[in-house]
Rosetta silent file (secondary structure, phi, psi, omega in degrees, C-alpha in Angstrom):
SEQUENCE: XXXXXXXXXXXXXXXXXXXXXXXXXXXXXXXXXXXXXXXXXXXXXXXXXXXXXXXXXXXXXXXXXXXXXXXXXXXXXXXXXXXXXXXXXXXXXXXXXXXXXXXXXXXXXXXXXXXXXXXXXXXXXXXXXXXXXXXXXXXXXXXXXXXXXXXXXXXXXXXXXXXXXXXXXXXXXXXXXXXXXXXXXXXXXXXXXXXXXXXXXXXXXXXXXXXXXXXXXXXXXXXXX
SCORE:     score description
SCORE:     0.000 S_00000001
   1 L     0.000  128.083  178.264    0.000    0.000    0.000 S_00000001
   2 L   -81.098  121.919  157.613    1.386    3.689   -1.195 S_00000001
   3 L   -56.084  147.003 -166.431    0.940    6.001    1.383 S_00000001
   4 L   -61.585  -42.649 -173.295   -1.414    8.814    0.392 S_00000001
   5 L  -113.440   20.225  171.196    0.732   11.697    1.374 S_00000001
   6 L    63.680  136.579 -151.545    4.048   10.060    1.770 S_00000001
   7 L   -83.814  148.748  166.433    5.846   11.160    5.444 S_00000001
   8 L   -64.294  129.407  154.694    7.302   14.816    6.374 S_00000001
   9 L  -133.343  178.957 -158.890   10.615   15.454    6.416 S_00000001
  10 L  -147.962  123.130 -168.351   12.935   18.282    7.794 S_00000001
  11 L   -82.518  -12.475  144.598   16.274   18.559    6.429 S_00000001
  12 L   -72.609  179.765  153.968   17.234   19.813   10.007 S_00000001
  13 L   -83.067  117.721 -179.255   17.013   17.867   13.521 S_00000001
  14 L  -102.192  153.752  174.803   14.353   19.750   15.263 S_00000001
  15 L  -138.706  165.948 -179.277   14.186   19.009   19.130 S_00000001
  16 E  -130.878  147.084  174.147   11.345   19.660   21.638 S_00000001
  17 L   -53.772  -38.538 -178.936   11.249   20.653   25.399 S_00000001
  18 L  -161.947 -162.558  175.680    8.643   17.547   25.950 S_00000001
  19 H   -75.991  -62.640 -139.211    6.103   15.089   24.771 S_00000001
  20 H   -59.590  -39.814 -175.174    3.434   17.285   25.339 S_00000001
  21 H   -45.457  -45.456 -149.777    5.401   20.115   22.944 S_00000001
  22 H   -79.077  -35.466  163.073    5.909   17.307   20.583 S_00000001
  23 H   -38.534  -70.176  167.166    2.057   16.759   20.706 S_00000001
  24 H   -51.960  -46.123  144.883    1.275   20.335   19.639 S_00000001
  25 H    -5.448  -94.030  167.667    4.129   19.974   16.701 S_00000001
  26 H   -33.702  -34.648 -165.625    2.408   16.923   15.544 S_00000001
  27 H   -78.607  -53.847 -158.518   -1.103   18.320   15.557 S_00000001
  28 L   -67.018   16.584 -177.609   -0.222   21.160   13.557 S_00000001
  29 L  -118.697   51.819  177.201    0.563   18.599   10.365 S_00000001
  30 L  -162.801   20.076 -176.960   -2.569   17.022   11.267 S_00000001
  31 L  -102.462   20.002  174.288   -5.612   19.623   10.838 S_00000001
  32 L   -83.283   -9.932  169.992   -6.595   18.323    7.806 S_00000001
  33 L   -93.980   -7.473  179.602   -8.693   15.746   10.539 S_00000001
  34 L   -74.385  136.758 -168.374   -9.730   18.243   12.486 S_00000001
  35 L    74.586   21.962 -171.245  -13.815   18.486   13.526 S_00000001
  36 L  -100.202  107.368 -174.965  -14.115   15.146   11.470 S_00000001
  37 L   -27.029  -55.514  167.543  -16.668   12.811   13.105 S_00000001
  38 L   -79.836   33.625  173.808  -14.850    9.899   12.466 S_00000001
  39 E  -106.717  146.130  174.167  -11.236   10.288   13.490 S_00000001
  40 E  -126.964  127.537 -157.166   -9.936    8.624   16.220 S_00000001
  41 E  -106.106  134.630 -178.618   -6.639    9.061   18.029 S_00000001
  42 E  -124.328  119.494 -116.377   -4.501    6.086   19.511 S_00000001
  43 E  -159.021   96.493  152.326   -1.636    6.926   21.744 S_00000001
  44 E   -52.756  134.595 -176.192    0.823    3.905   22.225 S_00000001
  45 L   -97.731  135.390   34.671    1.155    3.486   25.766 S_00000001
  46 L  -141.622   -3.973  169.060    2.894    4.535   27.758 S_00000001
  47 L  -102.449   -2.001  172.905    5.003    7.656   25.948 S_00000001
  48 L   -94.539   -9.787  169.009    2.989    8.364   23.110 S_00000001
  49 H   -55.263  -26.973 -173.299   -0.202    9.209   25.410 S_00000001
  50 H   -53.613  -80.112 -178.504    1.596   12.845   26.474 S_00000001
  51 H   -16.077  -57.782  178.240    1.839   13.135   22.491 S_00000001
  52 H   -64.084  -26.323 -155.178   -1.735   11.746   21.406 S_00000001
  53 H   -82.611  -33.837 -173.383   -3.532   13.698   24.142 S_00000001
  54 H   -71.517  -38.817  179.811   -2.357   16.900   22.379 S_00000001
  55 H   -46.702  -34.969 -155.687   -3.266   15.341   18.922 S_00000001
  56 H   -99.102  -43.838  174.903   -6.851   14.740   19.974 S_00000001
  57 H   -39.854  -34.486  163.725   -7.166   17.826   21.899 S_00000001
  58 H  -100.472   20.349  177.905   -6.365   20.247   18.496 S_00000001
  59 H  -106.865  -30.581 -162.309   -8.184   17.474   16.262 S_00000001
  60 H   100.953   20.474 -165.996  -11.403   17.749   18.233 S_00000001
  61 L  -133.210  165.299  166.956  -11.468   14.145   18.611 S_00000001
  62 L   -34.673  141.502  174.174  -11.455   10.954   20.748 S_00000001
  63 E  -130.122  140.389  172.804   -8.470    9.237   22.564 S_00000001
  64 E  -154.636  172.482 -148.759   -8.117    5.791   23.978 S_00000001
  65 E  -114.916  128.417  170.465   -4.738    3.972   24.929 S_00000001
  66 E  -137.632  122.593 -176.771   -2.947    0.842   22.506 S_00000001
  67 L   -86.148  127.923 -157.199   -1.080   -1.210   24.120 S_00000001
  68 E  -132.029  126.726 -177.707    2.115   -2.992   22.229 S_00000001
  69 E  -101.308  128.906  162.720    4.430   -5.407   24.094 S_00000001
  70 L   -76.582  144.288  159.005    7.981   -5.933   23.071 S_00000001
  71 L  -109.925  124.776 -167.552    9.114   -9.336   22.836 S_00000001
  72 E   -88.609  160.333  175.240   12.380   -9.852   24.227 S_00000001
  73 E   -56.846  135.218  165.085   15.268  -12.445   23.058 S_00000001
  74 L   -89.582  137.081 -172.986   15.200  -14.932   26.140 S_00000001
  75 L    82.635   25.624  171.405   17.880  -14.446   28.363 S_00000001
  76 E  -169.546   72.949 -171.254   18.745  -10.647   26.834 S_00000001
  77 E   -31.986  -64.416 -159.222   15.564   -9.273   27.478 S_00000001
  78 E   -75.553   26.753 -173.877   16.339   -6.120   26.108 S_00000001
  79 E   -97.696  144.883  161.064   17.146   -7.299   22.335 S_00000001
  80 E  -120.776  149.079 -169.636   13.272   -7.683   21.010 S_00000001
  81 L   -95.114  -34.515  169.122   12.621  -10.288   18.697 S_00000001
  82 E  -137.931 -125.819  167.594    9.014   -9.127   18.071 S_00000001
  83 E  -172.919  151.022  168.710    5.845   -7.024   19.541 S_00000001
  84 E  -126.418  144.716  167.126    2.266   -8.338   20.542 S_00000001
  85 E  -139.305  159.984 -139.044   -0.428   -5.719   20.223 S_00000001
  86 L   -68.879  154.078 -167.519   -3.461   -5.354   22.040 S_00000001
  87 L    78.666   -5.381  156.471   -6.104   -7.838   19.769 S_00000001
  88 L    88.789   31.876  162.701   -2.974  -10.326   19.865 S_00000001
  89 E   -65.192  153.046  177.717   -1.196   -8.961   16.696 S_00000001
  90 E  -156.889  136.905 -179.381    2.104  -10.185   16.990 S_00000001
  91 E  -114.719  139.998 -171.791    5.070   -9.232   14.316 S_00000001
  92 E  -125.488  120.801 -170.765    8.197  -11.140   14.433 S_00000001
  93 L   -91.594  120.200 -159.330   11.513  -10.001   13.289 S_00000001
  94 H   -82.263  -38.726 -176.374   12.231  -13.736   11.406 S_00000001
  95 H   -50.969  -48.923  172.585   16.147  -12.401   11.055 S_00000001
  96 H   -89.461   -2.740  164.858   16.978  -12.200   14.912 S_00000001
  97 H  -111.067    6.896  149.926   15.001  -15.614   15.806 S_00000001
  98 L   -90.654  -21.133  175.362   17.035  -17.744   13.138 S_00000001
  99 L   -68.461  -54.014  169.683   20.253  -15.892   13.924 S_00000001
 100 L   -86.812   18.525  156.678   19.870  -16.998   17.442 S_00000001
 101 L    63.965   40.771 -171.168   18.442  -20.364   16.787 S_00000001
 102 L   -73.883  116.001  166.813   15.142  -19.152   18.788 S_00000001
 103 L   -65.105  166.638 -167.274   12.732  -22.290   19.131 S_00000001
 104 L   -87.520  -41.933 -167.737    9.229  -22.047   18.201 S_00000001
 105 H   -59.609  -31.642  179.411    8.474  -23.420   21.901 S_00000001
 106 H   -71.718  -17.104 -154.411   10.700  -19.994   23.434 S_00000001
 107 H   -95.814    1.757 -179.151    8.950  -17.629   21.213 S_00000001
 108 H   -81.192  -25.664 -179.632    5.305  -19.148   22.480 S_00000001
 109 H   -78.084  -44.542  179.899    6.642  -18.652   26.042 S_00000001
 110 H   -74.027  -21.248  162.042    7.579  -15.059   25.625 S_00000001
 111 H  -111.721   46.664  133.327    4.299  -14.238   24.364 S_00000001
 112 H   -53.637  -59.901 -147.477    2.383  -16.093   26.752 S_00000001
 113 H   -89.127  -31.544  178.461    4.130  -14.168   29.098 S_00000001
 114 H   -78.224  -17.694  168.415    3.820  -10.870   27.651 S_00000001
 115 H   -49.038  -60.334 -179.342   -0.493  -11.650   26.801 S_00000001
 116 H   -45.352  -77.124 -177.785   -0.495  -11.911   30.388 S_00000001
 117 H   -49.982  -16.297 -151.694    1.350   -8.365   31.149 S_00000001
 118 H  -108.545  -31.185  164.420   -0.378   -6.781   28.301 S_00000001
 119 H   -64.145  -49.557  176.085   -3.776   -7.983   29.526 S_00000001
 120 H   -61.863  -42.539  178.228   -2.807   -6.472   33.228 S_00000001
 121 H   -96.029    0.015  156.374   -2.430   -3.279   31.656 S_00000001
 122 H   -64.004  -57.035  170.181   -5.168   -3.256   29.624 S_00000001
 123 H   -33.541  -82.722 -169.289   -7.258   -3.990   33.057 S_00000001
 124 H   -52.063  -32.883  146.467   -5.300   -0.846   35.009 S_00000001
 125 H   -42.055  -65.306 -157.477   -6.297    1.529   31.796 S_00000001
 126 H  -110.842  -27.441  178.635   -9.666    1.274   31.100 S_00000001
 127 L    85.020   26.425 -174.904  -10.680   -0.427   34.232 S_00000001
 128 L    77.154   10.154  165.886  -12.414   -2.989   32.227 S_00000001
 129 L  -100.047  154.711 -163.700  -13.699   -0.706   29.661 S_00000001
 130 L   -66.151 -177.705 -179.711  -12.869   -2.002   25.816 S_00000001
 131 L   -94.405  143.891 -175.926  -10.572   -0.029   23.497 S_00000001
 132 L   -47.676  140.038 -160.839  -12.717    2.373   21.410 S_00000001
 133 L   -88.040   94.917 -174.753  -13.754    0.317   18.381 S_00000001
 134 L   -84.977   35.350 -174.460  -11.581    1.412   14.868 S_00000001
 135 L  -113.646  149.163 -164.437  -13.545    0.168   12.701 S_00000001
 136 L    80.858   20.720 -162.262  -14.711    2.486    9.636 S_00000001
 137 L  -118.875  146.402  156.643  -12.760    5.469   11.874 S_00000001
 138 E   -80.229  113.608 -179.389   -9.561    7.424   10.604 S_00000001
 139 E   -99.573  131.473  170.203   -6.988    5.952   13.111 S_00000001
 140 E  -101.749  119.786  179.443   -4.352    8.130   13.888 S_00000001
 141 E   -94.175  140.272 -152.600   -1.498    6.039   15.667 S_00000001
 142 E  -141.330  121.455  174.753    0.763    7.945   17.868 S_00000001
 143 L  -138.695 -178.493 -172.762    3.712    7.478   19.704 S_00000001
 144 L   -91.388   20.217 -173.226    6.789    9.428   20.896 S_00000001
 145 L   128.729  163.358 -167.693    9.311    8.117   18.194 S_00000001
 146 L  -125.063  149.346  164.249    9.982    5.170   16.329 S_00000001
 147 L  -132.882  -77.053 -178.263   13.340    3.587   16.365 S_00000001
 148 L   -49.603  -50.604 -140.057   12.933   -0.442   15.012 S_00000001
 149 L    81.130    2.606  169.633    9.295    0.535   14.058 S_00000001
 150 H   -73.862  -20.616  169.879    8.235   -2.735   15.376 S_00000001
 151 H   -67.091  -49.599  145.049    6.253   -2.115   17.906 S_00000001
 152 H   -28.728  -59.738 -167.204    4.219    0.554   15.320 S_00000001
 153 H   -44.088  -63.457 -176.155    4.209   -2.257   12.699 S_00000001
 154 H   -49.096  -42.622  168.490    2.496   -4.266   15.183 S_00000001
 155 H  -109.736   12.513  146.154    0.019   -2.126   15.847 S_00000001
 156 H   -38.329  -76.429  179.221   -0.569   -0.753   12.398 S_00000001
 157 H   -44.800  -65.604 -165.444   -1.282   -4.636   11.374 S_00000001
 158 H   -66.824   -2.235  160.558   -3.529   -5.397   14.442 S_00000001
 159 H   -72.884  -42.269  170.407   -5.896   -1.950   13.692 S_00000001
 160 H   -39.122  -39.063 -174.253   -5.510   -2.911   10.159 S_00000001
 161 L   -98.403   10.257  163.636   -7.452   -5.975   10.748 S_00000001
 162 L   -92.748   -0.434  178.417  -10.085   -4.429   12.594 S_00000001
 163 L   100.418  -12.209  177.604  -11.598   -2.518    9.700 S_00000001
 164 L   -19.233  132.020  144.715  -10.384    0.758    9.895 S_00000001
 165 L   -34.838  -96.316 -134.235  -11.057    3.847    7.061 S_00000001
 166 L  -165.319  160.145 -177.667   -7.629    4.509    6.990 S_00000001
 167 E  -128.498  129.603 -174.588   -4.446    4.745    9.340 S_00000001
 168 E  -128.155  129.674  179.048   -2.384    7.694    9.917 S_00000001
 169 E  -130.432  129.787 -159.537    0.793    7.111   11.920 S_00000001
 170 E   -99.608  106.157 -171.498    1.698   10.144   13.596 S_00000001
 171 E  -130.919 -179.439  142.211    5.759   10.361   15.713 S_00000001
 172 E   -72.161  -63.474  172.978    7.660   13.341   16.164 S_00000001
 173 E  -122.666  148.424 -123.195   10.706   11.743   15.644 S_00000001
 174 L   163.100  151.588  154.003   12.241    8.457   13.519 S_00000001
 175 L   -87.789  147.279 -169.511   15.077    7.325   11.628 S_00000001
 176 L   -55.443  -23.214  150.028   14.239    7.739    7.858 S_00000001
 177 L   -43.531  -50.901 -155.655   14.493    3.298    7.233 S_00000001
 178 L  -100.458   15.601  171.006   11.609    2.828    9.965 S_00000001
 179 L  -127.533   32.047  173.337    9.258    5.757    8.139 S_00000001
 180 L  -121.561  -72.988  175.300   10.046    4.532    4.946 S_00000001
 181 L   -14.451  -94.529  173.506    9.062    0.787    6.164 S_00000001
 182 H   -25.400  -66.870  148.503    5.930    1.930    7.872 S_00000001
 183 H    -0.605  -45.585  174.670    4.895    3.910    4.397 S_00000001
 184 H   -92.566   12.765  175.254    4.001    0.981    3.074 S_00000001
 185 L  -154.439   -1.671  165.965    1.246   -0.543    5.284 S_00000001
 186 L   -91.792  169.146  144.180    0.103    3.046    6.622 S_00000001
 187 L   -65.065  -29.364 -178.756   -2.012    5.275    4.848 S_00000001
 188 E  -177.564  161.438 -137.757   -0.091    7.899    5.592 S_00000001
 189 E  -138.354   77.145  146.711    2.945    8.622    7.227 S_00000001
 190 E   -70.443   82.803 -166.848    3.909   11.565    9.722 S_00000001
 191 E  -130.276  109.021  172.572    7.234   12.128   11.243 S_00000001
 192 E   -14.359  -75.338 -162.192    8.491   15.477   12.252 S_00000001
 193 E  -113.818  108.752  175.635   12.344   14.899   12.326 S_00000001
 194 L  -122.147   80.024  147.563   14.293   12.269   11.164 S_00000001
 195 L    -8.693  103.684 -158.693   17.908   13.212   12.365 S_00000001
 196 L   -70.920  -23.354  159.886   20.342   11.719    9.615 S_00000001
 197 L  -103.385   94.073  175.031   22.426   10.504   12.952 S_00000001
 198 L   -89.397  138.514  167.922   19.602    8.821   14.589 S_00000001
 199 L  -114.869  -36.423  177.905   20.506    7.395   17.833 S_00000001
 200 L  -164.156  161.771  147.287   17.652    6.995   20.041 S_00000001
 201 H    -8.059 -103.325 -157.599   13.825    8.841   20.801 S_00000001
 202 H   -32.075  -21.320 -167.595   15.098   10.490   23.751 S_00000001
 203 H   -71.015  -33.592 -163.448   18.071   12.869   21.517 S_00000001
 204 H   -91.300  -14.268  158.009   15.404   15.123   20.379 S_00000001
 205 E  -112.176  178.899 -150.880   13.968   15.971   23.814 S_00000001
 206 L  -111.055   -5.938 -173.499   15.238   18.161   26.817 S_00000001
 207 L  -145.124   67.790 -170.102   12.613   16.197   29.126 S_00000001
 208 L   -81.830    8.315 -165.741   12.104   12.213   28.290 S_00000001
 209 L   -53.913  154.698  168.177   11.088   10.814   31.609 S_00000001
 210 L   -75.960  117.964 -178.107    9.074    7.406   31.606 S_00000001
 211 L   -69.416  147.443 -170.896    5.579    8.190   31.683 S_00000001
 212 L   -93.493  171.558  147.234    3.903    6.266   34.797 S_00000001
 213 H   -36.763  -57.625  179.780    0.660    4.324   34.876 S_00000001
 214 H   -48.981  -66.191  177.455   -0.882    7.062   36.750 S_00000001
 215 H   -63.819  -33.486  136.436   -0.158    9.556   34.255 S_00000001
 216 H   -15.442  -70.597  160.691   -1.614    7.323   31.468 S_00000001
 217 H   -15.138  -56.656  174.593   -4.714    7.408   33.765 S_00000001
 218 H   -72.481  -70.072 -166.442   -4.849   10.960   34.008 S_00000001
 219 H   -42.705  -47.834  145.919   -4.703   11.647   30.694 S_00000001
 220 H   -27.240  -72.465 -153.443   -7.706    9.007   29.698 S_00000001
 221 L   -93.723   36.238  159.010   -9.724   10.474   31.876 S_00000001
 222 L  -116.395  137.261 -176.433   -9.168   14.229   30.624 S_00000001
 223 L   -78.223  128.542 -174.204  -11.468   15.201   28.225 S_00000001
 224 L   -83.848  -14.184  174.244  -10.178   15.943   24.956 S_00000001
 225 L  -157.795    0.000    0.000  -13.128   17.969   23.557 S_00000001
């Protein structure tokens, strides 16, 4: 799939003070959705909710929470081999689970294990209410940067298969590889910055703390319009 309007780019590195900055950034490449009954805003948890809350706030539109689990390499947690997303999308990078000779039986355990966590934090969001329902709605998915893009991928594909109008994936920041990927299974493709030395998220802002559960919370339950 060609994206419609192909992703922004900025031949400088722009940086922002915070998510919430980065939010307001983002919105203003995004008012072509604004007042439209049928947009919906999705804020990977747990750093792209600062970000999404401003998107929905200048869109005029709805916010709910999507949750996307990495799946780590066993025994190196912090390598991920894939992502689970909330409806039990699950993307697999097949290059890092034949390099390390990953059994089909390890990669069933880590997302067993991660269904489980991903389920608990579904629970402490919504409190048992479902995720707003994307189907026939322009979703825009939103997070605070992409680095792999796998975790997006993942939940591009599991909204994808829910029926959506169309999918708009919304970052601040990216390397120019994972918003070139992502191009091709979004509708359309927003990313502020893409810093020609990308190293991590976190370079382009002055304030990156890890958003808590609590603040997640808060933000859900502030009204966006």
């Amino acid at each position: 799939m060609n994206p419609r309007n192909g992703f922004l780019r900025r031949t400088a590195t722009r940086t922002f003070r915070d998510r919430r900055v980065a939010g307001r950034a983002l919105a203003e490449q995004l008012m072509a959705y604004r007042d439209k009954d049928n947009v919906l805003v999705l804020g990977l948890a747990r750093g792209g909710l600062p970000v999404a809350w401003e998107i929905a706030a200048a869109l005029h539109a709805p916010l709910d929470v999507f949750l996307v689990r990495k799946l780590g390499v066993p025994r190196w947690s912090e390598l991920a081999m894939g992502a689970l997303a909330s409806g039990g999308g699950v993307v697999m990078n097949d290059n890092v689970v034949s390099s390390l000779q990953i059994t089909d039986e390890q990669v069933r355990e880590v997302i067993d294990s991660e269904t489980v966590e991903l389920a608990r934090r579904e629970d402490a969001y919504r409190g048992g209410r479902p995720i707003a329902d994307p189907r026939d709605k322009i979703v825009i998915l939103v997070d605070d940067g992409i680095a792999t893009g796998a975790s997006m991928l993942a939940a591009v594909q599991a909204i994808r298969a829910a029926g959506p109008q169309s999918i708009v994936v919304a970052v601040p920041v990216g390397p120019p590889s994972a918003c070139r990927e992502l191009a091709h299974v979004a509708d359309d493709v927003v990313c502020i910055t893409m810093p020609p030395g990308f190293e991590a998220v976190g370079q382009v802002y002055g304030d990156f703390h890890q958003v808590s559960d609590d603040e997640v919370r808060q933000l859900l339950n502030t009204p966006t319009r």
